[in-house]
BASE-501106 format. One line per 2 residues: number of its first residue (from 1); their letters; for each residue x, y, z of N, C-alpha, C. Coordinates in nm, 4 decimals, always signed. Layout:
% BASE-501106
NUM = A = X:Y:Z:X:Y:Z:X:Y:Z | ... .
END
This chain:
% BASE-501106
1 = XX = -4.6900:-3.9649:+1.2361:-4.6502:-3.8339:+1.2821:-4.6882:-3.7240:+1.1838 | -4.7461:-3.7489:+1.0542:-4.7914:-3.6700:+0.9627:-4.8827:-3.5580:+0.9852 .
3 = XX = -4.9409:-3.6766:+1.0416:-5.0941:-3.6222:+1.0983:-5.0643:-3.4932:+1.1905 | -5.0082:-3.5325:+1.3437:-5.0035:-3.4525:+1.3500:-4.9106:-3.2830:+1.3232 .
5 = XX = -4.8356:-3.3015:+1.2468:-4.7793:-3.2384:+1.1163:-4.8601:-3.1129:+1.0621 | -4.9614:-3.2097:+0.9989:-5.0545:-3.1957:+0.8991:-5.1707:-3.0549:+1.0274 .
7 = XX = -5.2117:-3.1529:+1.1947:-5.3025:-3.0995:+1.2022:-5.2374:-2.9786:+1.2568 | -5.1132:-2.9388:+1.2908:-5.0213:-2.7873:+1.3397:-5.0395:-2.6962:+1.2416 .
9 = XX = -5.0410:-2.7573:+1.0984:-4.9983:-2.6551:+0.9591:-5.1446:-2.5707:+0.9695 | -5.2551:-2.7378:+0.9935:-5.3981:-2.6183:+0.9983:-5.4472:-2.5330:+1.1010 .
11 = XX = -5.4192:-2.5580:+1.2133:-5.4105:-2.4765:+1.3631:-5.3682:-2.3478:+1.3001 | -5.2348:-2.3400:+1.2475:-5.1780:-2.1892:+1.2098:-5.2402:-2.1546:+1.1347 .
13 = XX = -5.2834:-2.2051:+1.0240:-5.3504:-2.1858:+0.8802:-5.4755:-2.0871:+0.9429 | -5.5411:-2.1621:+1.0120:-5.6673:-2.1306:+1.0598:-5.6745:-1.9600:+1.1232 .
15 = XX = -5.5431:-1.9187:+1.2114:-5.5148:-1.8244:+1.2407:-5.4892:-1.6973:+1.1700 | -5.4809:-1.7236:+1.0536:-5.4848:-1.6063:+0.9425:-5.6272:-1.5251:+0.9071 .
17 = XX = -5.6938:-1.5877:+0.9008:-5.8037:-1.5207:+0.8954:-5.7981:-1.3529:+0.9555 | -5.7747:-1.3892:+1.1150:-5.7652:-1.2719:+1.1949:-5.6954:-1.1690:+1.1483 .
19 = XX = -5.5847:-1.2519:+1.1335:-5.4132:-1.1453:+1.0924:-5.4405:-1.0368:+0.9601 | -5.5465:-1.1083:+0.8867:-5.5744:-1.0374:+0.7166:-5.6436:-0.9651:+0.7500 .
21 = XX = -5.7523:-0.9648:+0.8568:-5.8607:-0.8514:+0.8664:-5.8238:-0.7309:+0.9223 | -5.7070:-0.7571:+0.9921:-5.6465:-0.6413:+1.1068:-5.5637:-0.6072:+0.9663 .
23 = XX = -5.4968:-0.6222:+0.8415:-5.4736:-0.5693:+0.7693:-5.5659:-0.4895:+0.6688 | -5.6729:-0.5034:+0.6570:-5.7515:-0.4710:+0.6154:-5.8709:-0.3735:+0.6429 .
25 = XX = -5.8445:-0.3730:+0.8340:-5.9308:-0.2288:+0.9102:-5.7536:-0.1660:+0.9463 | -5.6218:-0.1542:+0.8698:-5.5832:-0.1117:+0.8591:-5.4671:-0.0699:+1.0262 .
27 = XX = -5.5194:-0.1944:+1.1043:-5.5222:-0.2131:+1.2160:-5.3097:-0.2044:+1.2822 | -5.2612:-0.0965:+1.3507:-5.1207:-0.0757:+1.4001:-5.0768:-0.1941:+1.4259 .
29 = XX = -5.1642:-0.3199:+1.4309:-5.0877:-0.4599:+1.5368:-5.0602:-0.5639:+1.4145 | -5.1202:-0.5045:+1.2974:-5.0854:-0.6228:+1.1693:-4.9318:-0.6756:+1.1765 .
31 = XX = -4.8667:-0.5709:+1.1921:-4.7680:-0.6331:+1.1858:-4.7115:-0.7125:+1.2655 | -4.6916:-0.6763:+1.3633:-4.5934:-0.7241:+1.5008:-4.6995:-0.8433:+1.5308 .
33 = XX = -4.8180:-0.8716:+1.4586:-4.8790:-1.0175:+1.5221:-4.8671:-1.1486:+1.3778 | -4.8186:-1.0242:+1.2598:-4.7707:-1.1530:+1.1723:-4.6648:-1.2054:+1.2188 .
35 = XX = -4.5353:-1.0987:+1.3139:-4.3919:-1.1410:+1.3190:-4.4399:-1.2715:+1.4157 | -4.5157:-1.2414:+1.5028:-4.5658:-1.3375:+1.6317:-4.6008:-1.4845:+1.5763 .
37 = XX = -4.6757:-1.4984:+1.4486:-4.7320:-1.5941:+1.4020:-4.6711:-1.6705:+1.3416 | -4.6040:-1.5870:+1.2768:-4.4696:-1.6765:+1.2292:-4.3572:-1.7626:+1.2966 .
39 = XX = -4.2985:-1.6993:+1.4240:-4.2422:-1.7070:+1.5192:-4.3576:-1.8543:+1.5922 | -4.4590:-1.8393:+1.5999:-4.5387:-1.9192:+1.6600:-4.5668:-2.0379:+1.5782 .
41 = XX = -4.5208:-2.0346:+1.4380:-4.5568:-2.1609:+1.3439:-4.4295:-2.1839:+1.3150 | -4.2988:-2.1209:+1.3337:-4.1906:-2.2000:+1.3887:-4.1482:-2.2899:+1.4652 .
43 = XX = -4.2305:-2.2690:+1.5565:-4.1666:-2.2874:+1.7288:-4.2803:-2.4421:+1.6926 | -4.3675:-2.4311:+1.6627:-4.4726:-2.5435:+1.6916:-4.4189:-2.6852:+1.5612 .
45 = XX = -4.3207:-2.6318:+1.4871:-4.3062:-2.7149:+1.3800:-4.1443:-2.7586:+1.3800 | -4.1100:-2.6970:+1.4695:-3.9853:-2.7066:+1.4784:-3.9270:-2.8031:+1.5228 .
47 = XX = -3.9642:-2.9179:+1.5865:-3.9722:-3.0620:+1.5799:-3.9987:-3.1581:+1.5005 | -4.0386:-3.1029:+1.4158:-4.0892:-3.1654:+1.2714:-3.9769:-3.1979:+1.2022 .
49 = XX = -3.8654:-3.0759:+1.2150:-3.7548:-3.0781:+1.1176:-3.7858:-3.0646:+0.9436 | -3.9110:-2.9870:+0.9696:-3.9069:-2.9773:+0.8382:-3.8137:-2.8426:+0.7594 .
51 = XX = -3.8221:-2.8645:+0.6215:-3.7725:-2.7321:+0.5438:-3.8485:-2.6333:+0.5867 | -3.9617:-2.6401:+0.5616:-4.0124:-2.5138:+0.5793:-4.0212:-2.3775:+0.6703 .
53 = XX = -4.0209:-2.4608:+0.8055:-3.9379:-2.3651:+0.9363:-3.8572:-2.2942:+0.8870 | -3.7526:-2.2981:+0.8535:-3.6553:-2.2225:+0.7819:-3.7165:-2.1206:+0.6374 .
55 = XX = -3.8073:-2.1343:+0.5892:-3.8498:-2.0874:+0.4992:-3.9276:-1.9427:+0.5628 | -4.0022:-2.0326:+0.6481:-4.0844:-1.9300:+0.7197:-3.9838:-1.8349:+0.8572 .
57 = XX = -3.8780:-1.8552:+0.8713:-3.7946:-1.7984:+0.9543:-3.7447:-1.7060:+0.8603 | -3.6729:-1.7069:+0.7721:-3.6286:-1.6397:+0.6472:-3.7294:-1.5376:+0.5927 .
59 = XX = -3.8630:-1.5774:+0.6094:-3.9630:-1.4607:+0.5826:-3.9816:-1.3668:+0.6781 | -3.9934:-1.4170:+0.8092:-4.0006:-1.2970:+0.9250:-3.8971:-1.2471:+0.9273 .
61 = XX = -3.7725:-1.2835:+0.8667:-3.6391:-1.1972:+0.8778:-3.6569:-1.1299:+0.7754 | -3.7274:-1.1108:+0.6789:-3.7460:-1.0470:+0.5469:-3.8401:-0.9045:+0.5991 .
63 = XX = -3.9358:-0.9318:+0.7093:-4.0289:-0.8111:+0.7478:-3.9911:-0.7182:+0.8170 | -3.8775:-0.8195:+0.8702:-3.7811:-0.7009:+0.9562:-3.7217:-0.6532:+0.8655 .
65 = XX = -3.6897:-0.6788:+0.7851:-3.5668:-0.5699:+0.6715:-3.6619:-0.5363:+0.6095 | -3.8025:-0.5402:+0.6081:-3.9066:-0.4159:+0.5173:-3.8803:-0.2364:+0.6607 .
67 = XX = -3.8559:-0.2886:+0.7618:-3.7854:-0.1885:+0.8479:-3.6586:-0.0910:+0.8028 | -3.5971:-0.1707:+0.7198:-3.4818:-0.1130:+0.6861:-3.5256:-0.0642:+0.5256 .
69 = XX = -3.6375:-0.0713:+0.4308:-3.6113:-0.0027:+0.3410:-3.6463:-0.1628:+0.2525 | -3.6554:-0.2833:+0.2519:-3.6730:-0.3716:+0.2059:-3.7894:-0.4151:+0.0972 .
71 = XX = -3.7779:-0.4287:-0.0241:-3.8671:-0.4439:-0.1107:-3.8416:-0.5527:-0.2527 | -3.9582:-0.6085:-0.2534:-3.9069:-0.7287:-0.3925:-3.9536:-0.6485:-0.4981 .
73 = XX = -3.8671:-0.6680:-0.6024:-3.9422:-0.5534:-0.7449:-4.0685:-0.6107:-0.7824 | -4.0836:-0.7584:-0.7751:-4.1926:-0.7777:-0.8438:-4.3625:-0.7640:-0.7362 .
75 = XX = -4.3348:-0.6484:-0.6151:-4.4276:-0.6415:-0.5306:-4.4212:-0.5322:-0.5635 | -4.5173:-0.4406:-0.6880:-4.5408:-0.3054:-0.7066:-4.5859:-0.2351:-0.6282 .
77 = XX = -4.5726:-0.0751:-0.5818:-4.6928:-0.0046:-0.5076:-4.6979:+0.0960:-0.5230 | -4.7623:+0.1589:-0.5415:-4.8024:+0.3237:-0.5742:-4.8008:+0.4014:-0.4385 .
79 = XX = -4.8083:+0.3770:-0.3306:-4.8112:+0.4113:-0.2197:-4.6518:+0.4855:-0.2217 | -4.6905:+0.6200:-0.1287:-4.5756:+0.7051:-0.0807:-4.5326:+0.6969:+0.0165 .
81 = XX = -4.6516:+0.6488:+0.1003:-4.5937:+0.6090:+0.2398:-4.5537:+0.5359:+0.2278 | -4.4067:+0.5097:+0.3541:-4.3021:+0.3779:+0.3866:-4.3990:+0.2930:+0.4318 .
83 = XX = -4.4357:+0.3659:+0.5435:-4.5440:+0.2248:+0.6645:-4.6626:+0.1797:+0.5609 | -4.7064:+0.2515:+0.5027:-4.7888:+0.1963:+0.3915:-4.7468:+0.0984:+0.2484 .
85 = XX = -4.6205:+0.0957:+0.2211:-4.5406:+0.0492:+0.1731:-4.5050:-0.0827:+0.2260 | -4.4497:-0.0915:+0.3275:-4.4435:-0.1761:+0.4501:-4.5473:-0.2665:+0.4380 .
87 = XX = -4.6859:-0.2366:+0.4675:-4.7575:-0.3015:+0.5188:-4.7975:-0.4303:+0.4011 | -4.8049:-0.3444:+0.2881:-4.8040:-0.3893:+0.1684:-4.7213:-0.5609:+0.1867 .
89 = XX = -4.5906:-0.4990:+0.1855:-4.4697:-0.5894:+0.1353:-4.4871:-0.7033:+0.2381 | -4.5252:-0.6478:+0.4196:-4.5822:-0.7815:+0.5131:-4.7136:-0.8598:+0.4553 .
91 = XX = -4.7784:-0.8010:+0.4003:-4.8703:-0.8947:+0.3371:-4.8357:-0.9932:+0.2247 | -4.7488:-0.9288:+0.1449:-4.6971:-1.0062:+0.0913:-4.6860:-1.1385:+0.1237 .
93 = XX = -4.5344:-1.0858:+0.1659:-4.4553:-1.2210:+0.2851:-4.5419:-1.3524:+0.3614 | -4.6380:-1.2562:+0.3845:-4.7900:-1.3548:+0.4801:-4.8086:-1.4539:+0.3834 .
95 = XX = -4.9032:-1.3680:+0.2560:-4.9166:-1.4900:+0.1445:-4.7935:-1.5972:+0.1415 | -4.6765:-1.5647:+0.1174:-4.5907:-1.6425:+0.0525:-4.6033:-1.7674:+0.1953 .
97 = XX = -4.5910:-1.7372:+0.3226:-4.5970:-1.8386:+0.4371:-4.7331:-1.9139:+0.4528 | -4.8518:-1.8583:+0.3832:-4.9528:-1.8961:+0.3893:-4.9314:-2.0272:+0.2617 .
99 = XX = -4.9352:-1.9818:+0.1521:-4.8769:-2.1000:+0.0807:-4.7763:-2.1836:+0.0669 | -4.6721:-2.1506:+0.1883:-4.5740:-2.2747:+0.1894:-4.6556:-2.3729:+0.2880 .
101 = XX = -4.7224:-2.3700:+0.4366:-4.7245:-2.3960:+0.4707:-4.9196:-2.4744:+0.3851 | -4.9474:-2.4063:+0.3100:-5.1043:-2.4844:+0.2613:-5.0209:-2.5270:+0.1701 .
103 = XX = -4.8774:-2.5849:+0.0985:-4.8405:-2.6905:+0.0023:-4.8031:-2.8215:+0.0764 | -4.7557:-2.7744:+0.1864:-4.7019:-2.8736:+0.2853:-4.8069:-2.9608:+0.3321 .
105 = XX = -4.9562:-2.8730:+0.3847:-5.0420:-2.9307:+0.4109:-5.1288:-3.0511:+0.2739 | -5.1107:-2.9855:+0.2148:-5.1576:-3.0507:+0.0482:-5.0788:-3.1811:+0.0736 .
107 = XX = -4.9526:-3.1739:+0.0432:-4.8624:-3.2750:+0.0059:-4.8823:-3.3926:+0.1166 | -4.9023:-3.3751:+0.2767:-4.9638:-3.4767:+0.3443:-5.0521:-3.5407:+0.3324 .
109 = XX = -5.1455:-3.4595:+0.2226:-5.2522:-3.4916:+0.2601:-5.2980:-3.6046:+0.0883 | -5.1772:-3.5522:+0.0198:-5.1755:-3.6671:-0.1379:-5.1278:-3.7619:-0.1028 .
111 = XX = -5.0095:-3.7679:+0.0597:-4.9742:-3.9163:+0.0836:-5.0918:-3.9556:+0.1263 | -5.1471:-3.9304:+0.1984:-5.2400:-4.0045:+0.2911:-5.3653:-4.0415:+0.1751 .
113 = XX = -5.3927:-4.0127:+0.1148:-5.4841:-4.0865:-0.0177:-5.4855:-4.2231:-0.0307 | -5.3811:-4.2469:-0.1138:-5.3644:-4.3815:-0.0961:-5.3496:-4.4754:+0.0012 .
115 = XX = -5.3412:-4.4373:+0.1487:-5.3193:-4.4770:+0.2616:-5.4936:-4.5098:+0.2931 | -5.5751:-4.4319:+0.2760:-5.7008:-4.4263:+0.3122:-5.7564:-4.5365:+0.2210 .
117 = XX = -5.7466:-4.4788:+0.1001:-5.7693:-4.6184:-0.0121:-5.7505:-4.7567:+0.0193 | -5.6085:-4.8090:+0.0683:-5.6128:-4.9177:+0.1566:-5.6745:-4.9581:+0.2409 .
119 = XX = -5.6958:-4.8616:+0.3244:-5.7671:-4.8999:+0.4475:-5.9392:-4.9181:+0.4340 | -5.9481:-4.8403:+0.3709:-6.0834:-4.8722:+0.3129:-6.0991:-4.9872:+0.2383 .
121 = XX = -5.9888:-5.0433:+0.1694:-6.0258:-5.1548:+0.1225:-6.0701:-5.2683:+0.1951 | -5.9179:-5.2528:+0.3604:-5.9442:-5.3198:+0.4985:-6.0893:-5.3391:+0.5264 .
123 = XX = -6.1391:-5.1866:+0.5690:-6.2671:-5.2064:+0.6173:-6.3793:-5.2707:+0.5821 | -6.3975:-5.2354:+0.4198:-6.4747:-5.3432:+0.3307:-6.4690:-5.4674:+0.3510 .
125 = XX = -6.4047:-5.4984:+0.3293:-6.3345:-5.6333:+0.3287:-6.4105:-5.7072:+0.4529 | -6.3434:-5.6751:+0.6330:-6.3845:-5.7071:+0.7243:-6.5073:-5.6979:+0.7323 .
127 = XX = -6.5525:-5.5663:+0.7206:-6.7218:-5.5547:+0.7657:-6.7967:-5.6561:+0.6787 | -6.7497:-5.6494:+0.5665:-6.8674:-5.7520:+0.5240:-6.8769:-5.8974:+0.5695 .
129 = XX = -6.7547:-5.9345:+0.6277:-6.7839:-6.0760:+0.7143:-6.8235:-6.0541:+0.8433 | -6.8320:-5.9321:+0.9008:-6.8528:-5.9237:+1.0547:-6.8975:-5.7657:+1.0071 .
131 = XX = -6.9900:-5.7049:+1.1038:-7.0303:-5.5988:+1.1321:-6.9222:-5.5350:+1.1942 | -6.9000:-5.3761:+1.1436:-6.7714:-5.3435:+1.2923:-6.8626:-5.3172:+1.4472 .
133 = XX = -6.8184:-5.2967:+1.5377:-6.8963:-5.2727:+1.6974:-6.9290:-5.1733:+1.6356 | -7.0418:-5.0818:+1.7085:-7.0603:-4.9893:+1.7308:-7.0124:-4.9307:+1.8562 .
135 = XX = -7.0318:-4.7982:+1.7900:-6.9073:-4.7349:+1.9115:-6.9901:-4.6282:+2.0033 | -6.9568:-4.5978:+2.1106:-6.9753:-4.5040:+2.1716:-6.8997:-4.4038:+2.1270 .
137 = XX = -6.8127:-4.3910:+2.1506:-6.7513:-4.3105:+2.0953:-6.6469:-4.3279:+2.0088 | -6.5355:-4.2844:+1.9230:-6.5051:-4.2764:+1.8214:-6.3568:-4.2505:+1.8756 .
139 = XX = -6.3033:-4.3745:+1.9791:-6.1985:-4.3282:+2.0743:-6.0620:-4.4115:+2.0222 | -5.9349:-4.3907:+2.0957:-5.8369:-4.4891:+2.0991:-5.8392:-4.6592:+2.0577 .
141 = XX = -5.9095:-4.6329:+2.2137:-5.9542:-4.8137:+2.1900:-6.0149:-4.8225:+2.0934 | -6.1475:-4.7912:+2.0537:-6.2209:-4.8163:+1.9821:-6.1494:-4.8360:+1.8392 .
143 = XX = -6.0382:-4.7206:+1.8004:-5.9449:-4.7522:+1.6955:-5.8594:-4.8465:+1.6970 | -5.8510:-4.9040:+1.7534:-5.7422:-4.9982:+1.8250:-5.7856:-5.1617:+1.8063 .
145 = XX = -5.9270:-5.1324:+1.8746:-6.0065:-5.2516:+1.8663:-6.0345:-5.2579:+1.6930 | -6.0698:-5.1878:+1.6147:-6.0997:-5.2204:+1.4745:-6.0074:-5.2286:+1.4179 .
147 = XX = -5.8895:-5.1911:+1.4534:-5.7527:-5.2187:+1.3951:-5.7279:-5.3559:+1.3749 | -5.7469:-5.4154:+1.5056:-5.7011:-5.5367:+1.5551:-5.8075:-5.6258:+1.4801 .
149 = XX = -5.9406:-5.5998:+1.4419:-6.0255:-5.6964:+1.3927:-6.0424:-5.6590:+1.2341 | -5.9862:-5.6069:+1.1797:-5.9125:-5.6052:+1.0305:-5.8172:-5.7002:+1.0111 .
151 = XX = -5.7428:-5.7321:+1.0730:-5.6295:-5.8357:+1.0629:-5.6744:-5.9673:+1.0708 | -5.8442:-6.0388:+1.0756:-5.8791:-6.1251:+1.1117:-5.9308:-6.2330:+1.0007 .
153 = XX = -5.9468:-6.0791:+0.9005:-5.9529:-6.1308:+0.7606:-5.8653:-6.2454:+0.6412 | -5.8856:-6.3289:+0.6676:-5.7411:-6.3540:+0.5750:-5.7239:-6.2619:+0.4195 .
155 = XX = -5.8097:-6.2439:+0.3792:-5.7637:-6.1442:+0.2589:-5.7066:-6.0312:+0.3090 | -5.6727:-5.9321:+0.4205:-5.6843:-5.8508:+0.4568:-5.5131:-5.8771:+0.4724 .
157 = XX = -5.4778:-5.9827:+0.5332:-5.3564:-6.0264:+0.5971:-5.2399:-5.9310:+0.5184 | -5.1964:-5.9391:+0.4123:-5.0896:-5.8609:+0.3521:-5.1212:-5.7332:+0.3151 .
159 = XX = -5.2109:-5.6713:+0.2886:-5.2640:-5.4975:+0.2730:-5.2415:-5.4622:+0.4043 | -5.3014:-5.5807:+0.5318:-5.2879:-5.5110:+0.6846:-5.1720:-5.4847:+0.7432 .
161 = XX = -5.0761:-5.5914:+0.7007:-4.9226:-5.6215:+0.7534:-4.8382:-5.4465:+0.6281 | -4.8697:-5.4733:+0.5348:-4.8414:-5.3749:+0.4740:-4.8869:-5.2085:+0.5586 .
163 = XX = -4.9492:-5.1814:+0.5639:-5.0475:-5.0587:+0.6366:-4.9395:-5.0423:+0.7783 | -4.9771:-5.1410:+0.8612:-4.8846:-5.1787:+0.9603:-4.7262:-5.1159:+0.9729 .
165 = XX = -4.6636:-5.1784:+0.8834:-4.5633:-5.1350:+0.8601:-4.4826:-5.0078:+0.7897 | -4.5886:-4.9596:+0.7035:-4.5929:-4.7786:+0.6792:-4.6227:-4.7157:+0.6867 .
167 = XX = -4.7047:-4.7034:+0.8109:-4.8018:-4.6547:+0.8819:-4.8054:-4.6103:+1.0104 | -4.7172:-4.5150:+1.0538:-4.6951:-4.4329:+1.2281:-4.8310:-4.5107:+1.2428 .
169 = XX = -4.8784:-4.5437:+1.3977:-4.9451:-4.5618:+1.4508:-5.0398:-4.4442:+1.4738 | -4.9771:-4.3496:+1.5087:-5.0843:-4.2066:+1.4834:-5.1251:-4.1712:+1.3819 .
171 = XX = -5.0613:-4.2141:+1.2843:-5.1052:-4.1694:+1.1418:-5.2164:-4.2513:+1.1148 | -5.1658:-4.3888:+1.1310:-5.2842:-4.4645:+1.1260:-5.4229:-4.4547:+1.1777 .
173 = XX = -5.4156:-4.4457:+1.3308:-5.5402:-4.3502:+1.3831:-5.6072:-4.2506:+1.3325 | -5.5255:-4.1830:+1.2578:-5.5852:-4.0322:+1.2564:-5.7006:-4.0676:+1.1135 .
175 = XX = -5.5910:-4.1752:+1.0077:-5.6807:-4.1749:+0.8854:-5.7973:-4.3017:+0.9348 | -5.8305:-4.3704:+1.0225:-5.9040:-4.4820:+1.0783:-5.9927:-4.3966:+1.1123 .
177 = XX = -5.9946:-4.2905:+1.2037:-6.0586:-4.1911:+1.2348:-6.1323:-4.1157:+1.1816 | -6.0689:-4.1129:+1.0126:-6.1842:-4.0049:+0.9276:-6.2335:-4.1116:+0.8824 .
179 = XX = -6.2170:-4.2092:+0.8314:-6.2579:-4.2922:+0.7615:-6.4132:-4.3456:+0.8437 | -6.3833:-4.4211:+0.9480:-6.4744:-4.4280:+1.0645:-6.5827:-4.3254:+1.1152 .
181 = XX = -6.5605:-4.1982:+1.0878:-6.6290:-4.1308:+1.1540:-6.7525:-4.0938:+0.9632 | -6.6615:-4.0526:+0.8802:-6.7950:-4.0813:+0.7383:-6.8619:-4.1976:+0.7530 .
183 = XX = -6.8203:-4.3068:+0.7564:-6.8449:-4.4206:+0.7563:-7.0013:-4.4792:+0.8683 | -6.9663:-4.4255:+0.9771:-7.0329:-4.4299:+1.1144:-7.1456:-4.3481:+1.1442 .
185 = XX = -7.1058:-4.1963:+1.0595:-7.2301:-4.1042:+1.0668:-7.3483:-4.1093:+1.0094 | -7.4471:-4.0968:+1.0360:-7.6317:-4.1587:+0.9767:-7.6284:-4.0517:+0.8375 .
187 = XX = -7.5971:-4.1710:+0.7344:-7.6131:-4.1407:+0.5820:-7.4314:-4.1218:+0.5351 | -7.4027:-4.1755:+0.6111:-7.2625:-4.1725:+0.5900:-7.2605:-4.2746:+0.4798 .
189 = X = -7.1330:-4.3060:+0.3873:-7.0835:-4.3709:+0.3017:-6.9238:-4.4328:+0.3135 .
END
C-alpha cells in the first residue's frame, strides 16, 4: 500500500509546478488554487491515515489566517502591501507542504531499497537457472507469473517466503515492476 502512497504524494508533487508559476506571473488565482491543492492532497491521502494530512490541513488553515493579518517572524518582507505580503507568506506555507509531503515521499522510498535489493537478489538467482518469459507486456499476470517462478528456486525459498510476508502484494508489484521494466529494457541492467 506504500506504493500507492508513495505514487499520490507524486501526482500532487507533480502539480506544483503550475501553482509556482501562477505565483510568479503574479497570477489573482495563486492563491485560492494552493487552498484547492492542499484540500486536494488531503482528501486523496486521507485514507492513508497518515500524519501528514493533518500537517498539511494545519497549513491551509494557516493561509487562511494570512487573511486575518497572519505572519511567521522568521518569513521577512519588505513589501507594504498586505496582498503582497500575503502572497509571500502562501508561498511560504506551499514550500513547507511541498517538503513534508517530498520527505514522506523520500522515506518510502528508503524502505523500499532494501526491498528491491532482495528482490533483485530473487531475480538473479532464478534467471540464471531459467530465463524469465518474455513479456508482452509488463502486466499483472505477467508479475504474478514471475513472482510465482522465483519461489522455484530453492535458494530463493526463505528471502521469497520472507518478501512474501513483508511485502503488500501491491507493493510488491509495484517494486517487481521497476525492477522488471530496467531489467527488460534493450541495454537495461
Amino acid at each position: 500500500m506504500k506504493a500507492v502512497i508513495r505514487e499520490q504524494i507524486v501526482e500532487q508533487l507533480m502539480r506544483l509546478p503550475a501553482i509556482v508559476d501562477q505565483y510568479l506571473a503574479h497570477d489573482s488565482h495563486f492563491i485560492g488554487n494552493t487552498l484547492r491543492w492542499m484540500r486536494e492532497t488531503e482528501e486523496k491521502l486521507q485514507s492513508s491515515r497518515l500524519p501528514i494530512v493533518s500537517e498539511i490541513s494545519t497549513l491551509r488553515g494557516l493561509i487562511a489566517a494570512t487573511d486575518e493579518g497572519y505572519t511567521e517572524p522568521h518569513v521577512v518582507t519588505a513589501q507594504k502591501s498586505s496582498r503582497k505580503t500575503r502572497r509571500v507568506m502562501v508561498m511560504h506555507l506551499l514550500r513547507s507542504a511541498e517538503q513534508t509531503l517530498r520527505e514522506q515521499a523520500t522515506q518510502i522510498d528508503r524502505e523500499f531499497d532494501d526491498f528491491k535489493d532482495k528482490l533483485s537478489q530473487l531475480l538473479a538467482v532464478a534467471s540464471a537457472k531459467k530465463p524469465l518469459p518474455a513479456p508482452k507486456a509488463i502486466d499483472t499476470l505477467y508479475l504474478d507469473k514471475v513472482w510465482a517462478l522465483l519461489k522455484d528456486s530453492p535458494e530463493n525459498k526463505n528471502l521469497y517466503f520472507y518478501l512474501q510476508a513483508r511485502l503488500p502484494e501491491t507493493d510488491r508489484r509495484y517494486l517487481l515492476q521497476d525492477l522488471l521494466h530496467h531489467l527488460l529494457q534493450p541495454g537495461g541492467n
